[in-house]
CHARMM internal coordinates of N, CA and C (Angstrom, degrees):
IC EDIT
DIST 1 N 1 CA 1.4470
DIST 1 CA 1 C 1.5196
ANGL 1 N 1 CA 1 C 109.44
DIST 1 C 2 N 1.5350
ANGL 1 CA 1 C 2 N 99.54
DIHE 1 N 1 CA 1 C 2 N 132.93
DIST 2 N 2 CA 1.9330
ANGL 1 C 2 N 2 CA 94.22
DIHE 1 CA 1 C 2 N 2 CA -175.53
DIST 2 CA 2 C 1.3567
ANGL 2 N 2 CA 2 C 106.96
DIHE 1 C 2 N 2 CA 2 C -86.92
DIST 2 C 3 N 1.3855
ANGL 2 CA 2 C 3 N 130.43
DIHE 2 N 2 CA 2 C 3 N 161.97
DIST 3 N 3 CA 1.2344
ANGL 2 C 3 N 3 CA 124.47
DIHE 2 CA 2 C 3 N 3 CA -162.06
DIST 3 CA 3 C 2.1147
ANGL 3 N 3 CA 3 C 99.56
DIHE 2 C 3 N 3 CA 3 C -113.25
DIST 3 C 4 N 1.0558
ANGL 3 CA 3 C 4 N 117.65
DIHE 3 N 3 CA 3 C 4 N 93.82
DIST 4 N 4 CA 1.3544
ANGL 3 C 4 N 4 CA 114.41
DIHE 3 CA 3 C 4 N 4 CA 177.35
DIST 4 CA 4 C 1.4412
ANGL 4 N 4 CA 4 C 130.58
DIHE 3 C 4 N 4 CA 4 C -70.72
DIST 4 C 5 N 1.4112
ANGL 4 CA 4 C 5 N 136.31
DIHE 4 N 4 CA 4 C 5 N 111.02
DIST 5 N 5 CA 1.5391
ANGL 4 C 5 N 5 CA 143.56
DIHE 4 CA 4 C 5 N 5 CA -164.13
DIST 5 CA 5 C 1.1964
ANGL 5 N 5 CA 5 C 121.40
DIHE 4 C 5 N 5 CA 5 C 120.64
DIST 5 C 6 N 1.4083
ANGL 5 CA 5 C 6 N 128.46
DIHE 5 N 5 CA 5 C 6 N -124.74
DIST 6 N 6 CA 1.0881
ANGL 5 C 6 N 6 CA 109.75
DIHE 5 CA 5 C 6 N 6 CA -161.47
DIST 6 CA 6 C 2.1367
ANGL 6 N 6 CA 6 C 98.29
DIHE 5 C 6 N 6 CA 6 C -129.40
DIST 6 C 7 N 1.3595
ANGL 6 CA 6 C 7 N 90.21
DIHE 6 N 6 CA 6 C 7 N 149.95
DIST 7 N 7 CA 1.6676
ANGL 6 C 7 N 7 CA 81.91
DIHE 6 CA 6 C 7 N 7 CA -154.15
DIST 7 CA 7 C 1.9417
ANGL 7 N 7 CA 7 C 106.44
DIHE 6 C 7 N 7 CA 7 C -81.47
DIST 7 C 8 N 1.3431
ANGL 7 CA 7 C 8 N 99.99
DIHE 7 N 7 CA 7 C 8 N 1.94
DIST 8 N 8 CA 1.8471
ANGL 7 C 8 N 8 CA 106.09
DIHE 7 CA 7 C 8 N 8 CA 168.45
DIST 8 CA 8 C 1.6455
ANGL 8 N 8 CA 8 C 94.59
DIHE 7 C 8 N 8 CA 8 C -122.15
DIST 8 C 9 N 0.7928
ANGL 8 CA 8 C 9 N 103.18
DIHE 8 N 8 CA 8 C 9 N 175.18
DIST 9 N 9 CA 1.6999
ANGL 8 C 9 N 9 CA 111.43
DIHE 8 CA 8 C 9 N 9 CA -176.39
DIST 9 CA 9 C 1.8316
ANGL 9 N 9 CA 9 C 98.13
DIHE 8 C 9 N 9 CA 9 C 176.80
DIST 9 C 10 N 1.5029
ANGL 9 CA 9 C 10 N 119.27
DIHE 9 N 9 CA 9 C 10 N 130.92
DIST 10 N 10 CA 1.4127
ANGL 9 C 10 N 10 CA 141.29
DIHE 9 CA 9 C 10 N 10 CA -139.57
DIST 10 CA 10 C 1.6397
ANGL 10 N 10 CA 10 C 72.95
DIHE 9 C 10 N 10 CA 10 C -111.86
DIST 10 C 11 N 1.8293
ANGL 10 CA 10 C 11 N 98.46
DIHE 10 N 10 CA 10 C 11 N 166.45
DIST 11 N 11 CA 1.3186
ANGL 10 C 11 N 11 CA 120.09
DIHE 10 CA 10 C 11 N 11 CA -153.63
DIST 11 CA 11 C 1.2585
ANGL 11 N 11 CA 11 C 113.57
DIHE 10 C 11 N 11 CA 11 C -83.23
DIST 11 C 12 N 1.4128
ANGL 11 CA 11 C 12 N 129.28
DIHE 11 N 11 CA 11 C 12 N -27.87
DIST 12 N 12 CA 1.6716
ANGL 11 C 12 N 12 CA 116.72
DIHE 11 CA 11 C 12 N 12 CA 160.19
DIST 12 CA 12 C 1.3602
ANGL 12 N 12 CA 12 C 119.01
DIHE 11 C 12 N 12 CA 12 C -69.70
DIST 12 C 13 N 1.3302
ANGL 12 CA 12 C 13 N 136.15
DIHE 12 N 12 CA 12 C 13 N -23.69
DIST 13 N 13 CA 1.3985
ANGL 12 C 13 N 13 CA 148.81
DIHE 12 CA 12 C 13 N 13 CA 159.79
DIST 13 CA 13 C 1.5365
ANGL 13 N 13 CA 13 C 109.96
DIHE 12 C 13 N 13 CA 13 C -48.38
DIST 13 C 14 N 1.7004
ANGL 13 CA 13 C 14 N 117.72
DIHE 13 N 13 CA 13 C 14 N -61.00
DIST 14 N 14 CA 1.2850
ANGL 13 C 14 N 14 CA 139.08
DIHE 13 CA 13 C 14 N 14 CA -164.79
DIST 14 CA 14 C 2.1048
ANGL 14 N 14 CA 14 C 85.93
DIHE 13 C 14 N 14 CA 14 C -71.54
DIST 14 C 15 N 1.1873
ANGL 14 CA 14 C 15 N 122.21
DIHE 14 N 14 CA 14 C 15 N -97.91
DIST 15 N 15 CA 1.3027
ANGL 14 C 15 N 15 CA 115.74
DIHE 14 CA 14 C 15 N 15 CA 155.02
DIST 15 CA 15 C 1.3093
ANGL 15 N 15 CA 15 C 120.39
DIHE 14 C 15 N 15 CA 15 C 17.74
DIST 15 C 16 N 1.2517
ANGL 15 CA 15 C 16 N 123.84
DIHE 15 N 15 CA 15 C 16 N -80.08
DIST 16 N 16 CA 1.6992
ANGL 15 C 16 N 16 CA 129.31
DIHE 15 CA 15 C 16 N 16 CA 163.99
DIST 16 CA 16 C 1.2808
ANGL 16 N 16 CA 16 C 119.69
DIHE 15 C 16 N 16 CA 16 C -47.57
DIST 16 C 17 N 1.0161
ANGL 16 CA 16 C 17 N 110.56
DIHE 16 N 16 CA 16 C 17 N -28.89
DIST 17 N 17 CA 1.5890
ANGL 16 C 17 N 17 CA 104.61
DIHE 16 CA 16 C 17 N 17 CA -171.63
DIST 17 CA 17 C 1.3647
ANGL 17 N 17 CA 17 C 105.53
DIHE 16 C 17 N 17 CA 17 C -85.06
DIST 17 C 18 N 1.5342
ANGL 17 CA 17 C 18 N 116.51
DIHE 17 N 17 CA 17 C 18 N -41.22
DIST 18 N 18 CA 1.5923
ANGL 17 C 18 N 18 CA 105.13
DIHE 17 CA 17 C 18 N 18 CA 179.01
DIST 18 CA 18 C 1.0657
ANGL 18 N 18 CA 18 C 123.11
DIHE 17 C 18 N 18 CA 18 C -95.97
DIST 18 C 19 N 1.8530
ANGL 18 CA 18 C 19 N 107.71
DIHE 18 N 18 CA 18 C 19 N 6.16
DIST 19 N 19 CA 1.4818
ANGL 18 C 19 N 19 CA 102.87
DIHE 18 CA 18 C 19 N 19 CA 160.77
DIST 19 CA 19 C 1.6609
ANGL 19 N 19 CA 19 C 117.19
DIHE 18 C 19 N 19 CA 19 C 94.38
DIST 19 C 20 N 1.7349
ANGL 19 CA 19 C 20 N 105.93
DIHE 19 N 19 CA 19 C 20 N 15.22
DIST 20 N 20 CA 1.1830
ANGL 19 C 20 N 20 CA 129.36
DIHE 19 CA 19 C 20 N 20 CA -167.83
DIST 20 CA 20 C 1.4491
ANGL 20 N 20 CA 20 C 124.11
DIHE 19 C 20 N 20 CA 20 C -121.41
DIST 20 C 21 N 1.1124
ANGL 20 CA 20 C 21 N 122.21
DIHE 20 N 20 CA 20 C 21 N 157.66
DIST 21 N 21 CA 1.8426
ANGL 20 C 21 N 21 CA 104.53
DIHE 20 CA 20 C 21 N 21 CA 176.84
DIST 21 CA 21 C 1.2319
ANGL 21 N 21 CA 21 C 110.93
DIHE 20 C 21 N 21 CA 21 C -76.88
DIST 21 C 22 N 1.1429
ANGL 21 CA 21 C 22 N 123.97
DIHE 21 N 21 CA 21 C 22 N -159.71
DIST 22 N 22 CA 1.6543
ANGL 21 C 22 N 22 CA 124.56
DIHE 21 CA 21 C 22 N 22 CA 172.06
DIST 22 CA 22 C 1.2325
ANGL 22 N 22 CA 22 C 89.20
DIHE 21 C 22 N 22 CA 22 C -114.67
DIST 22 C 23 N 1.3083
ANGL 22 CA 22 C 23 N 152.88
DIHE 22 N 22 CA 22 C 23 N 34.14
DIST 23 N 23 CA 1.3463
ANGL 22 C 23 N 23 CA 132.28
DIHE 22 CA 22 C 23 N 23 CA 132.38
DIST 23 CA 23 C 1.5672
ANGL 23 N 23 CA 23 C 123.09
DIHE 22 C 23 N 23 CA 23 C -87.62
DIST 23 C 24 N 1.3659
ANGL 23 CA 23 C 24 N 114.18
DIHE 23 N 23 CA 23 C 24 N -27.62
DIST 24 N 24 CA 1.5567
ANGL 23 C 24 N 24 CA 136.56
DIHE 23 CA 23 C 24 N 24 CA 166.52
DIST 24 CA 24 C 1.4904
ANGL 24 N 24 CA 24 C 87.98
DIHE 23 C 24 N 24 CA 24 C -59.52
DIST 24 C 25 N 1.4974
ANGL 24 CA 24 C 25 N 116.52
DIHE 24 N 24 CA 24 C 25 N -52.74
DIST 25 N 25 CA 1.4774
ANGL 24 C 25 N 25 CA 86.06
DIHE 24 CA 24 C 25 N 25 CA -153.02
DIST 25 CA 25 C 1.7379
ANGL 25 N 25 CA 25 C 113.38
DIHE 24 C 25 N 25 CA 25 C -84.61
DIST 25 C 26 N 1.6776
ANGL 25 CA 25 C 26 N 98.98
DIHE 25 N 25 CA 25 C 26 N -12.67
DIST 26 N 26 CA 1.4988
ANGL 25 C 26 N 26 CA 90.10
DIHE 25 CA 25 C 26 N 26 CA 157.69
DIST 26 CA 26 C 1.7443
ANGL 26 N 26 CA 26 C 129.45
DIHE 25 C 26 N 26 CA 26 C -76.72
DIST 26 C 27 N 1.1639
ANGL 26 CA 26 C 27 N 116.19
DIHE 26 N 26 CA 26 C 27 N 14.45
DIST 27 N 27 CA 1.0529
ANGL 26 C 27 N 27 CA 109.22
DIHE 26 CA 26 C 27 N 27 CA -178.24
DIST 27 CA 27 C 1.4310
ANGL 27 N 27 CA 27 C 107.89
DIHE 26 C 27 N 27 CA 27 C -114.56
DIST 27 C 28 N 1.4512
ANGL 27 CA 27 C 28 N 111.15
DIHE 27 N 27 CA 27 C 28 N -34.14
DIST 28 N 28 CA 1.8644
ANGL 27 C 28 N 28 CA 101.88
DIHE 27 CA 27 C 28 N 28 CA 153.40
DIST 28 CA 28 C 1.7095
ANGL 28 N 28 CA 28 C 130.88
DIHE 27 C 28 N 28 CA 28 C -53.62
DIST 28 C 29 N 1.6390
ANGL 28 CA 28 C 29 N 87.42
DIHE 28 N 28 CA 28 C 29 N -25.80
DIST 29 N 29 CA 1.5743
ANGL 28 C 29 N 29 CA 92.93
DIHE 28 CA 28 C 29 N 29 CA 151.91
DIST 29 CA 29 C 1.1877
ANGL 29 N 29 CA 29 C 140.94
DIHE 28 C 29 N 29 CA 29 C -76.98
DIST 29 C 30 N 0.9291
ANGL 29 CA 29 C 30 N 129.81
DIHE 29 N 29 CA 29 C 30 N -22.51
DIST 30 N 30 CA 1.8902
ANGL 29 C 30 N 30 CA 158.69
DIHE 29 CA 29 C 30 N 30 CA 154.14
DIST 30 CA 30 C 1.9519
ANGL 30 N 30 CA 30 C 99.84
DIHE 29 C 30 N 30 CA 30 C -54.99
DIST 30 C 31 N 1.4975
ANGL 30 CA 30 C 31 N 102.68
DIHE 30 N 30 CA 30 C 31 N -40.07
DIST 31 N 31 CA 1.3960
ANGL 30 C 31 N 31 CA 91.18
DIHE 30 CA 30 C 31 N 31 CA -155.69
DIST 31 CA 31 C 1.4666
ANGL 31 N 31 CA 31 C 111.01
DIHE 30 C 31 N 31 CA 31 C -92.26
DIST 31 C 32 N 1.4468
ANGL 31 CA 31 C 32 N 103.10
DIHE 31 N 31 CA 31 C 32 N -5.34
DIST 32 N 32 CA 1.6993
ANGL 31 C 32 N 32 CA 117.30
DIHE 31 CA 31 C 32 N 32 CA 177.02
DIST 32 CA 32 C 1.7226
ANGL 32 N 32 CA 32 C 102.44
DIHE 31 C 32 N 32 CA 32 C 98.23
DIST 32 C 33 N 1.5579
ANGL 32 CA 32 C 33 N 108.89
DIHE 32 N 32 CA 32 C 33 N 12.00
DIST 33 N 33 CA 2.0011
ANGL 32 C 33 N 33 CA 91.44
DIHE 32 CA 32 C 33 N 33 CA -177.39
DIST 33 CA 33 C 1.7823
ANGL 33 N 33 CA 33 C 88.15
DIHE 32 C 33 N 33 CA 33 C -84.70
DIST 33 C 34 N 1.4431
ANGL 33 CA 33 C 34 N 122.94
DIHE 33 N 33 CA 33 C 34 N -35.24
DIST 34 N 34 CA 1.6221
ANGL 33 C 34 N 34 CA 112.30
DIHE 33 CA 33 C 34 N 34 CA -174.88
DIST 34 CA 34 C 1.2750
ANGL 34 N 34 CA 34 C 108.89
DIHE 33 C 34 N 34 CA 34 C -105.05
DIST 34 C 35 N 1.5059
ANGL 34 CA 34 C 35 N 124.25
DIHE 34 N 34 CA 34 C 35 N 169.98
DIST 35 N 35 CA 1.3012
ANGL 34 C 35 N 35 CA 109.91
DIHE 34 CA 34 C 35 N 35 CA 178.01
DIST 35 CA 35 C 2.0227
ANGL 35 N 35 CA 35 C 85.01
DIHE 34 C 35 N 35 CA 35 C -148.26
DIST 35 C 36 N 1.3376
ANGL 35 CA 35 C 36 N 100.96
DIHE 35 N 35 CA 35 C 36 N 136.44
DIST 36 N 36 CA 1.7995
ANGL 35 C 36 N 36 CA 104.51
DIHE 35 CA 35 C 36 N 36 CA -156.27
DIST 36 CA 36 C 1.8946
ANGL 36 N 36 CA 36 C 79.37
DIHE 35 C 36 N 36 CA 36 C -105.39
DIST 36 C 37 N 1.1975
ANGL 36 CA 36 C 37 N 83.78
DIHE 36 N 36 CA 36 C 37 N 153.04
DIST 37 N 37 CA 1.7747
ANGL 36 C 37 N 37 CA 116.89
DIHE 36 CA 36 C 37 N 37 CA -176.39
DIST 37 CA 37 C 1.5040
ANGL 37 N 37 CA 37 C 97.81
DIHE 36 C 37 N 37 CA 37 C -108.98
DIST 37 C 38 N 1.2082
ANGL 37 CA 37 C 38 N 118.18
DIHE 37 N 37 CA 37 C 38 N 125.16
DIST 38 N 38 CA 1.3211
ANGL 37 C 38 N 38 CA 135.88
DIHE 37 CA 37 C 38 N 38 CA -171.20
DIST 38 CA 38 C 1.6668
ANGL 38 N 38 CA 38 C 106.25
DIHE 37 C 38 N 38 CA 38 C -106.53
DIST 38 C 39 N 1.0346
ANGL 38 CA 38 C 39 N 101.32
DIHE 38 N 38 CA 38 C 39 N 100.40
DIST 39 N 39 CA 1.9113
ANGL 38 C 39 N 39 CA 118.32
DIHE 38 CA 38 C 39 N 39 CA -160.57
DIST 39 CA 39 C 1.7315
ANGL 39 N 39 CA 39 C 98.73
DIHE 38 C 39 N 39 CA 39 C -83.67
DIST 39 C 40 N 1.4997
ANGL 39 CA 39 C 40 N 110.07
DIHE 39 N 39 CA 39 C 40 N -43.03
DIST 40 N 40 CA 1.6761
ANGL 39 C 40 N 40 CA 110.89
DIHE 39 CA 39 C 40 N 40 CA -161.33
DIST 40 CA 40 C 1.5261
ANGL 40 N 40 CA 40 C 101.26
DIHE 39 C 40 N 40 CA 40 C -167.10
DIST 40 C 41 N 1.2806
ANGL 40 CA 40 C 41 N 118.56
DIHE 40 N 40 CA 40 C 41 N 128.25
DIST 41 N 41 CA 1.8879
ANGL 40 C 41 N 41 CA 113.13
DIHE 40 CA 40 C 41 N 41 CA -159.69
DIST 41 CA 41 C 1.4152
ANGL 41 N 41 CA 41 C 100.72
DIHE 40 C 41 N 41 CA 41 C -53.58
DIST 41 C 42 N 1.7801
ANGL 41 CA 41 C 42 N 99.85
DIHE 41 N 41 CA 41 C 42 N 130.76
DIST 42 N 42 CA 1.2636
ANGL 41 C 42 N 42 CA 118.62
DIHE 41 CA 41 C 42 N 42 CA 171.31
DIST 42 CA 42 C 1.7837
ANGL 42 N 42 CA 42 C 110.47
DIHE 41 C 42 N 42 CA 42 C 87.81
DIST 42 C 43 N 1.4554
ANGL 42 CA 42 C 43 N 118.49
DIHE 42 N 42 CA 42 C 43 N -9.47
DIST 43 N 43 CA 1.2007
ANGL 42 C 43 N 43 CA 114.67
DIHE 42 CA 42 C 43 N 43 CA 179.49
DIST 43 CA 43 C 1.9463
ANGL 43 N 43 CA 43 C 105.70
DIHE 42 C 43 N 43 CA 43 C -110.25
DIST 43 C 44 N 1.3997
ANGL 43 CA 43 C 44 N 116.70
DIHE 43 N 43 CA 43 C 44 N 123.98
DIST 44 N 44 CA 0.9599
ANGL 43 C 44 N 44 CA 123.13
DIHE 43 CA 43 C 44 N 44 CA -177.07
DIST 44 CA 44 C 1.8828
ANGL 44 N 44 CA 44 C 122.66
DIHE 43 C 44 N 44 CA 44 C -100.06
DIST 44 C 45 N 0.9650
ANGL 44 CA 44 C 45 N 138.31
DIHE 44 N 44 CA 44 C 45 N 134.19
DIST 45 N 45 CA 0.9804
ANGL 44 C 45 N 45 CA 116.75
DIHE 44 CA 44 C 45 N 45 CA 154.78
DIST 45 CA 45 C 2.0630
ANGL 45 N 45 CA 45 C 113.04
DIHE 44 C 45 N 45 CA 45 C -129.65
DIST 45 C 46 N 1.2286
ANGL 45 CA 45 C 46 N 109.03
DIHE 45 N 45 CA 45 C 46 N -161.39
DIST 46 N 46 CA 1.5585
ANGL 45 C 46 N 46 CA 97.37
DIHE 45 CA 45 C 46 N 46 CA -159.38
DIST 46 CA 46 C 1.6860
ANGL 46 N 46 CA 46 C 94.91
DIHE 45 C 46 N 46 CA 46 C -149.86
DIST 46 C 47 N 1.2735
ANGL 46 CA 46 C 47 N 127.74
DIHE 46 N 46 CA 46 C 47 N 130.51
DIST 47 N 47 CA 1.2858
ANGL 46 C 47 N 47 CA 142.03
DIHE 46 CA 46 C 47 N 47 CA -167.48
DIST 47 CA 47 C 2.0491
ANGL 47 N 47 CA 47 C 113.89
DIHE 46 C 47 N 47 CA 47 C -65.37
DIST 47 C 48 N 1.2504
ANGL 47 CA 47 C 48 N 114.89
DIHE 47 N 47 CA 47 C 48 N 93.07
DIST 48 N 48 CA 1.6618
ANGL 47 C 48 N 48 CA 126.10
DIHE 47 CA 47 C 48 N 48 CA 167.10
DIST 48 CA 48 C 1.3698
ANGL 48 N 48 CA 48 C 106.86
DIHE 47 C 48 N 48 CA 48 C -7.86
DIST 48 C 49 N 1.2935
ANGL 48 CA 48 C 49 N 127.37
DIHE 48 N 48 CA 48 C 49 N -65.05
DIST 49 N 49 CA 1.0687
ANGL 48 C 49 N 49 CA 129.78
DIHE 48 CA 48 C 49 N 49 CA -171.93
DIST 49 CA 49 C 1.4404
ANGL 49 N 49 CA 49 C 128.24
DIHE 48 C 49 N 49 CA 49 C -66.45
DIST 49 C 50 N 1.9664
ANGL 49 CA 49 C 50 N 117.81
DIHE 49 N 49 CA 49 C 50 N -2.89
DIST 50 N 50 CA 1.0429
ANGL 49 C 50 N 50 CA 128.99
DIHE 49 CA 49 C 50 N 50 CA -166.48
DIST 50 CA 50 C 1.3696
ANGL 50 N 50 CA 50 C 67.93
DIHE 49 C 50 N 50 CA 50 C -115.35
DIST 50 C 51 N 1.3030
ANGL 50 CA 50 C 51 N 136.71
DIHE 50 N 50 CA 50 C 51 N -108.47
DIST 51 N 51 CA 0.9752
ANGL 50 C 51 N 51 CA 126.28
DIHE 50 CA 50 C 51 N 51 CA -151.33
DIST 51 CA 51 C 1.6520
ANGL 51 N 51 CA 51 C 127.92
DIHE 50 C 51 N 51 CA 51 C -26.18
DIST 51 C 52 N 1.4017
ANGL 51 CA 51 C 52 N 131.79
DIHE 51 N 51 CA 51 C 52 N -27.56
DIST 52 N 52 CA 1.4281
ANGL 51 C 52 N 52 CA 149.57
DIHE 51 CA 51 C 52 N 52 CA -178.64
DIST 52 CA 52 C 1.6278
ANGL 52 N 52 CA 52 C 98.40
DIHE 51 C 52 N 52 CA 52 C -65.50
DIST 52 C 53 N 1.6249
ANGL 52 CA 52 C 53 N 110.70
DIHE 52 N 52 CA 52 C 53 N -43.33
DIST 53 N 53 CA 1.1579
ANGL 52 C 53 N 53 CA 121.26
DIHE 52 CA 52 C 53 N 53 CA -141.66
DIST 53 CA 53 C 2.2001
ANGL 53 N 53 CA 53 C 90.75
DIHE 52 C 53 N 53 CA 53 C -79.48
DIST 53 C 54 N 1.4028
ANGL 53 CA 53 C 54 N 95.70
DIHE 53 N 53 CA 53 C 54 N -46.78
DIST 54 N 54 CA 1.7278
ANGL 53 C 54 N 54 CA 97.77
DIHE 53 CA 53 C 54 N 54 CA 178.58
DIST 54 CA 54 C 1.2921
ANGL 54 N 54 CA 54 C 109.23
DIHE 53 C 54 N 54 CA 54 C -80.54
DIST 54 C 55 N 1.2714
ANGL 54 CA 54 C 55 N 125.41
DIHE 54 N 54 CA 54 C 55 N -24.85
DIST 55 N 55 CA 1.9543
ANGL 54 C 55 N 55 CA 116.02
DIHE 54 CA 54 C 55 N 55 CA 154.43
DIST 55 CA 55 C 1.2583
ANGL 55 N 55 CA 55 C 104.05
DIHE 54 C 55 N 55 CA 55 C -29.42
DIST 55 C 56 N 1.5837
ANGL 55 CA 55 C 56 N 100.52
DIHE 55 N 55 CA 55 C 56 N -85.79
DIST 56 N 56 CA 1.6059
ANGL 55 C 56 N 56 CA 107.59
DIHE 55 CA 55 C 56 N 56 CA -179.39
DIST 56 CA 56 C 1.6705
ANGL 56 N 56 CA 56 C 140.35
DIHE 55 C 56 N 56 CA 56 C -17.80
DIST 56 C 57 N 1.1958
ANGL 56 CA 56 C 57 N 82.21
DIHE 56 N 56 CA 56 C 57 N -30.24
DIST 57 N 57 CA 1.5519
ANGL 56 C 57 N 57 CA 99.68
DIHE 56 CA 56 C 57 N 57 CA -172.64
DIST 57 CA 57 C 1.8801
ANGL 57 N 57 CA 57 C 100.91
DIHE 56 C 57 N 57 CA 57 C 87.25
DIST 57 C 58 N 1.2345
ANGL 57 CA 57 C 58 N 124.22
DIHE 57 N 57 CA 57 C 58 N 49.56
DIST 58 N 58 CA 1.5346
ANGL 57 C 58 N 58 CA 109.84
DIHE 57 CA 57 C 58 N 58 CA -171.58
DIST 58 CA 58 C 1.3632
ANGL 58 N 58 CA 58 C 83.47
DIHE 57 C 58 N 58 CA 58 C -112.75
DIST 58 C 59 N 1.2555
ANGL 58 CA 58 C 59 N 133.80
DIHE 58 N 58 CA 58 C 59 N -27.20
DIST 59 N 59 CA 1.2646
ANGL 58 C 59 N 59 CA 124.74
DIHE 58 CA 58 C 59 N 59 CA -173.66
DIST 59 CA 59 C 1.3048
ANGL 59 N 59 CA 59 C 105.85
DIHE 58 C 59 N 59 CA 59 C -123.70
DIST 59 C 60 N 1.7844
ANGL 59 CA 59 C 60 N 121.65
DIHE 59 N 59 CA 59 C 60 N 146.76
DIST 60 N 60 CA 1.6002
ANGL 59 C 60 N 60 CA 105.07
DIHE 59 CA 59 C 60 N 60 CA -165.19
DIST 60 CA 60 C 1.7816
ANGL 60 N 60 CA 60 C 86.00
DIHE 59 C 60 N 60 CA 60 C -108.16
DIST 60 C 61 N 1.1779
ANGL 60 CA 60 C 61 N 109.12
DIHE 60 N 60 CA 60 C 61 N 157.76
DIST 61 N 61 CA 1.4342
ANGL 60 C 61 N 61 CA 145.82
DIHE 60 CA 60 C 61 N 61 CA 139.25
DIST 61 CA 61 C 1.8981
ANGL 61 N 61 CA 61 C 126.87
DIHE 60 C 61 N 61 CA 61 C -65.12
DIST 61 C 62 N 1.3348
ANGL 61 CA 61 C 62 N 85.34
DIHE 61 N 61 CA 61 C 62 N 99.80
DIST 62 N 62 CA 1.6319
ANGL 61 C 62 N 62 CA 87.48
DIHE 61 CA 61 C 62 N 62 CA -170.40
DIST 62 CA 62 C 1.9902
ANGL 62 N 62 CA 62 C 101.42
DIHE 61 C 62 N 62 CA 62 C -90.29
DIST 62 C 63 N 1.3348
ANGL 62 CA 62 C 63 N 108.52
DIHE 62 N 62 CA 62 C 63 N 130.62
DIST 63 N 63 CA 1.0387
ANGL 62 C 63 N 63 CA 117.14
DIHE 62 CA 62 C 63 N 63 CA -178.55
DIST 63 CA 63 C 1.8268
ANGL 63 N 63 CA 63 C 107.03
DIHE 62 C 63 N 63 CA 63 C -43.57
DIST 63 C 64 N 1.4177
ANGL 63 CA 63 C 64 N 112.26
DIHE 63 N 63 CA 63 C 64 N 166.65
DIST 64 N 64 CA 1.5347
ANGL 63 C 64 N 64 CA 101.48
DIHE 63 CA 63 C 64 N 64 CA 169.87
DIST 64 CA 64 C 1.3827
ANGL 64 N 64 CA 64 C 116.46
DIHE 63 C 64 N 64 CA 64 C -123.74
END
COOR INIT
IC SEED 1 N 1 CA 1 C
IC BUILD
């Protein structure tokens, strides 16, 4: 599957897509399911294909 847009996408974007706040999604970051790409100090963004990948359901989300 080709991945269409942009291949980092920042945390209210990332957030939207899986339908989560950006505190959920910092805490999948905390928990080791995401791992954020550090673009410019203090600015994060997070890899399309990780995020696509737990849409999918390819990767599960463990409650917290």
């Amino acid at each position: 599957m080709a991945t269409s847009g942009p291949l980092l996408m920042g945390m209210t974007a990332s957030a939207k897509l899986l339908g989560v706040s950006r505190a959920t999604l910092w805490r999948m970051i905390k928990g080791g399911l995401l791992q954020k790409i550090e673009v410019l100090p203090g600015s994060f963004r997070l890899r399309r294909a990780d995020l696509e990948s737990i849409a999918a359901g390819r990767r599960k989300i463990e409650s917290q």
